[in-house]
Legacy VTK file of the C-alpha trace (Angstrom):
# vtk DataFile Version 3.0
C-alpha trace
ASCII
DATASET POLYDATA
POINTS 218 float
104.660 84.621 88.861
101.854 82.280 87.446
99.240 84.780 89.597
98.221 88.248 88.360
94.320 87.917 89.953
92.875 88.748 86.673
89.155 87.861 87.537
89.737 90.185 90.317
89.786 93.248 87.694
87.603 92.202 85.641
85.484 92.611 88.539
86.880 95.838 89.578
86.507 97.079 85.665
82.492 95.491 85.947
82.244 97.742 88.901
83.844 100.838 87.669
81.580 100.494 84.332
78.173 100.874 86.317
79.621 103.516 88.329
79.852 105.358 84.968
77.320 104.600 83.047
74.179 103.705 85.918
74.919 105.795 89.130
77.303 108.909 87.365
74.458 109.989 84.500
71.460 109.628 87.344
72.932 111.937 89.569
73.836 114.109 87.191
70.579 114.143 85.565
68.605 114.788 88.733
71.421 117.781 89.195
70.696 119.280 86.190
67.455 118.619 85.080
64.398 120.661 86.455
62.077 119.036 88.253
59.986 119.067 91.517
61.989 119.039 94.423
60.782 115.505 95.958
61.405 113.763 92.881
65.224 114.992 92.865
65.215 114.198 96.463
64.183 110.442 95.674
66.753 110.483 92.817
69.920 112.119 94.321
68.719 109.458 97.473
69.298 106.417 95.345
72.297 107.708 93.153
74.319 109.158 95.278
74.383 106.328 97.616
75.459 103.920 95.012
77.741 105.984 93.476
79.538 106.096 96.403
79.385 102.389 97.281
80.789 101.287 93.692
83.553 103.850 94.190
84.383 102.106 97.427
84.255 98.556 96.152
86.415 99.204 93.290
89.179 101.494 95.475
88.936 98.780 97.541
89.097 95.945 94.803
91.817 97.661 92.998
93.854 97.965 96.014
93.468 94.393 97.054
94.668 93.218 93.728
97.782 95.731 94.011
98.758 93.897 97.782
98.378 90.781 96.899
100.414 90.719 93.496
103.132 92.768 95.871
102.857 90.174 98.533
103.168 87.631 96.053
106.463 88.843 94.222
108.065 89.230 98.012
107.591 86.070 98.798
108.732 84.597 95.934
111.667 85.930 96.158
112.017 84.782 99.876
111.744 81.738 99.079
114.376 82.149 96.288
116.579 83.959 98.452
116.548 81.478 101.279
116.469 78.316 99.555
120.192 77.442 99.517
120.222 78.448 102.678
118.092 75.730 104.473
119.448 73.214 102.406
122.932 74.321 103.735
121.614 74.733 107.352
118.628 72.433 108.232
117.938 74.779 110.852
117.771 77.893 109.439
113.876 77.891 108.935
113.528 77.131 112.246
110.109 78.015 114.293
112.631 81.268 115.653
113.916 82.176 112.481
110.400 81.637 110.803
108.623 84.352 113.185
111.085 87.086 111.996
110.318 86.583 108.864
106.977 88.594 108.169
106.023 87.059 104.672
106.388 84.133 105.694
104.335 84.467 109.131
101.515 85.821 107.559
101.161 83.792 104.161
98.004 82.383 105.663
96.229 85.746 106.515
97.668 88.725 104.646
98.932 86.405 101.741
96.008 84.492 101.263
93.619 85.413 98.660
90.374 84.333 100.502
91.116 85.381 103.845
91.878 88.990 102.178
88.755 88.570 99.969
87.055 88.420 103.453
89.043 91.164 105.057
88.462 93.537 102.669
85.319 93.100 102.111
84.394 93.879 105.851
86.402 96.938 105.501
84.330 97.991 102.973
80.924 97.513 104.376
82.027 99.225 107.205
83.623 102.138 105.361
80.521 102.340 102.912
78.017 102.458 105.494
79.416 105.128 107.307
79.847 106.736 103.993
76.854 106.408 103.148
75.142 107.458 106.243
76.846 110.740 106.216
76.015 111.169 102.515
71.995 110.478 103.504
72.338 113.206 106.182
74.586 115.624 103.452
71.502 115.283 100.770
68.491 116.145 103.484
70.961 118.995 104.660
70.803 120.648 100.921
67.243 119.503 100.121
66.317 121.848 103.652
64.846 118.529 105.065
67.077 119.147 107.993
68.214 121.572 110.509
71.480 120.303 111.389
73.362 124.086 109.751
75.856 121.510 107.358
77.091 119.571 109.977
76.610 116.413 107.449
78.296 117.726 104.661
81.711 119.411 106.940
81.468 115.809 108.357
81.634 114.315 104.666
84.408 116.691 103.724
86.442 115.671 107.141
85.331 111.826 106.351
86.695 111.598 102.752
89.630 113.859 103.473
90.868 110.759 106.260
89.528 108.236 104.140
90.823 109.000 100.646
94.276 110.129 102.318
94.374 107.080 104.605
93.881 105.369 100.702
96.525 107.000 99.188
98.931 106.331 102.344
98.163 102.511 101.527
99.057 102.290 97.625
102.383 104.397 98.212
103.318 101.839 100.778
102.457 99.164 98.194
104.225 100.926 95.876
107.415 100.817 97.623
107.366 97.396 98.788
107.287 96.183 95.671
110.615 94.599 94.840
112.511 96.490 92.084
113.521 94.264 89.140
114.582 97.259 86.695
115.859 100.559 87.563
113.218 103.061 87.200
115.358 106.210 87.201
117.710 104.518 84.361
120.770 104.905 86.608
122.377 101.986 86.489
121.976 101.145 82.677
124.219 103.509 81.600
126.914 102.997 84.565
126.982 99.134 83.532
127.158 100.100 80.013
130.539 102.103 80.874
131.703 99.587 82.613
131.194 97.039 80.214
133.266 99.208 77.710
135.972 100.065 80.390
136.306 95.998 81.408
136.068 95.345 77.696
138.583 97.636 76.675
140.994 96.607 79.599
141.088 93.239 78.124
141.874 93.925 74.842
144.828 96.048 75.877
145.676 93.439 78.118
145.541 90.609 75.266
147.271 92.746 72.872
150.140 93.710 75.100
150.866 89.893 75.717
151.010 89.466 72.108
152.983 91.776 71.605
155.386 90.309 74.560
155.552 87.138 72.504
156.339 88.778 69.516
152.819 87.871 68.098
152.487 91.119 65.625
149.100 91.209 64.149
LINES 1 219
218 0 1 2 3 4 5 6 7 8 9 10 11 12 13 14 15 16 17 18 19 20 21 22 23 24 25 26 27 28 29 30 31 32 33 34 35 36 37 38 39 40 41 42 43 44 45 46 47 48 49 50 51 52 53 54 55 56 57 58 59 60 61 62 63 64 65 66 67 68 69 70 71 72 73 74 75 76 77 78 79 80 81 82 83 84 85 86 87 88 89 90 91 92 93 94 95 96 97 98 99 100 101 102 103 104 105 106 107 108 109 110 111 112 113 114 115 116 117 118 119 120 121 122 123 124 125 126 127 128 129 130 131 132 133 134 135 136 137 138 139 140 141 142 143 144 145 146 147 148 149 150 151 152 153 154 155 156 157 158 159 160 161 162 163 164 165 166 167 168 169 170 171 172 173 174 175 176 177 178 179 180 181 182 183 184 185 186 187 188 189 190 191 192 193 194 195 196 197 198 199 200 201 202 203 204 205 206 207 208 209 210 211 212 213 214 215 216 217
């Protein structure tokens, strides 16, 4: 595969890195640090915010990177797969065939690196802003500069409870879409080793007992 979307991590790693080292510390610092109450208010207003955004884009730009190296690999191997085939049948990638063929359909949208760039990144915004809007509401609710009685922050809990499970639903089904070139529970390794020795031993028998039949002592 002559893809792997490295500037895409690099990105992702650029992102992660001032998650850690710009929004992480000033949150923490205005958590643990005594001060007046306005001035953590300001802080935790502008951290917290951003934390959450940069955690977002780099969920989001790791798992982009993840489909499209897994769409990739499928269709490769679609191609591969079906390649004798149309030369053998000119018809066989017919418009018919082609529409039940879902890498192949969507190699244009779901496939294609800028039309995903674009997808996901409208995901995002959306995702952040509500995010972040409950997060807003979450910090006034602890600072006491609202009287909603933690409605915000059982909303944030509900919010990133769909949102980081609906996350985790998506990289498992990556996961197992992704075609499997070695066996990962080292199963059939040692079954074609056996094999091997079984076929390999059946031979020599084989070859020695027709020596033997033509009187071929050695």
């Amino acid at each position: 595969m002559k893809k792997r979307y490295y500037p895409l991590l690099e990105k992702v790693c650029v992102i992660l890195l001032l998650d850690l080292v710009v929004a992480c510390p000033v949150y923490y610092f205005s958590e643990t640090v005594s001060m007046p109450i306005d001035r953590a208010l300001i802080i935790e207003l502008a951290s917290s915010p951003l934390h959450d955004i940069l955690t977002n884009v780099f969920i989001y730009g790791l798992m982009m990177r993840n489909w499209m190296i897994c769409f990739d690999l499928n269709f490769a191997l679609f191609q591969m797969n079906n390649q004798w085939k149309s030369g053998i049948n000119k018809n066989y990638l017919e418009k018919a065939n082609i529409e039940k063929m879902w890498y192949y359909r969507h190699r244009s949208t779901f496939g294609n690196y800028s039309w995903m760039k674009r997808f996901v990144a409208m995901v995002c915004v959306v995702v952040s802003t509500i995010s972040v809007s409950i997060v807003i509401g979450q910090i006034f609710e602890e600072y006491g500069q609202s009287d909603t009685d933690e409605f915000f922050n059982n909303l944030l809990i509900a919010f990133q409870m769909l949102h980081y499970g609906a996350i985790l639903c998506i990289f498992c089904t990556i996961y197992f879409l992704l075609p499997r070139f070695q066996d990962s529970l080292f199963v059939k390794g040692p079954l074609k080793k056996k094999n091997t020795q079984i076929n390999t031993s059946k031979q020599n028998n084989f070859f020695g007992e027709g020596k033997w039949a033509h009187g071929e002592k050695t």
